[in-house]
C-alpha positions in Angstrom: 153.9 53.7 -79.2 154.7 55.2 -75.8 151.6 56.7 -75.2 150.8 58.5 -72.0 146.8 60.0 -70.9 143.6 59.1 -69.3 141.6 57.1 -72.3 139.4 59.7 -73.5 142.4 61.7 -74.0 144.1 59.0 -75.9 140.9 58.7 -77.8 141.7 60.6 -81.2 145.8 59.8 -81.4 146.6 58.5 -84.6 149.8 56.6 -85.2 151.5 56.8 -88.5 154.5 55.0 -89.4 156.5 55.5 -92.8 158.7 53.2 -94.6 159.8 54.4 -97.5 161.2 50.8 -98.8 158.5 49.2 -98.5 156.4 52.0 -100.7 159.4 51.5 -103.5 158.7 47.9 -103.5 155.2 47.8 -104.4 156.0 50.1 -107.3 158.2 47.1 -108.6 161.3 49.8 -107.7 164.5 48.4 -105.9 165.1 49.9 -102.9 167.9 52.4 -102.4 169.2 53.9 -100.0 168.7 57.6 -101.8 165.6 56.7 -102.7 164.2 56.4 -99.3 165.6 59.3 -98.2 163.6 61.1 -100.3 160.2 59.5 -100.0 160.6 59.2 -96.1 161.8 63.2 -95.9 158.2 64.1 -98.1 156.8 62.0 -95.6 157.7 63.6 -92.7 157.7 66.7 -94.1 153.6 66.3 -94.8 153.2 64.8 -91.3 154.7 67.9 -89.3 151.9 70.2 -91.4 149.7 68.6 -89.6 151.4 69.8 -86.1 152.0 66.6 -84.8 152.1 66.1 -80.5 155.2 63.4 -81.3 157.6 63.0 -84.0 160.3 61.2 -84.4 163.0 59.7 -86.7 165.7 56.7 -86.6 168.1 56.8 -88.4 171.6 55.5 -88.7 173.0 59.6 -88.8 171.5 60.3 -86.0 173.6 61.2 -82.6 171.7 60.2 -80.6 170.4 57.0 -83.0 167.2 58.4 -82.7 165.3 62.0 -82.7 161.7 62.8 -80.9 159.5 66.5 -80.5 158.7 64.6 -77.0 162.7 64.4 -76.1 163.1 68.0 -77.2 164.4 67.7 -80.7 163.1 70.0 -84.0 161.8 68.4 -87.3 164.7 71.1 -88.1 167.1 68.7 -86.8 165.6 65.6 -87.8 165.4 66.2 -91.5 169.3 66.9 -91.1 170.2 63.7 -90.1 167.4 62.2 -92.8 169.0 64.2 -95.9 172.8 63.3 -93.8 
């Protein structure tokens, strides 16, 4: 991550990355393409409760290819293109 500060700022940032495949996997599931939307969009859904400084999401929807809080985007927006 991208992250910007002196280091005692950057001192509690916690970075969390979600892929929903790989969580289908492990439960002996085959990864779909529905199914991830799902798992991913809880996901994110139980990140931004937590009021997150950055967000973001990639996804193949997405104009542009990829959404972020820091470039000005809403989790609004980005669970549109995740549920696309």
């Amino acid at each position: 991550m991208h992250r910007t500060g002196e280091r005692k700022s950057l001192e509690r940032d916690y970075i969390v990355y979600g892929l929903a495949s790989t969580v289908e996997l492990s439960k002996g599931k085959k990864p779909t393409y529905e199914n991830s939307q799902v798992l991913l969009t809880r996901f994110m859904e139980i990140c931004n409760k937590h009021n997150p400084v950055n967000m973001g999401v990639i996804y193949p929807s997405s104009q542009p290819y990829s959404r972020t809080i820091a470039k000005g985007h809403t989790w609004k927006e980005m669970r549109l293109d995740m549920i696309d």
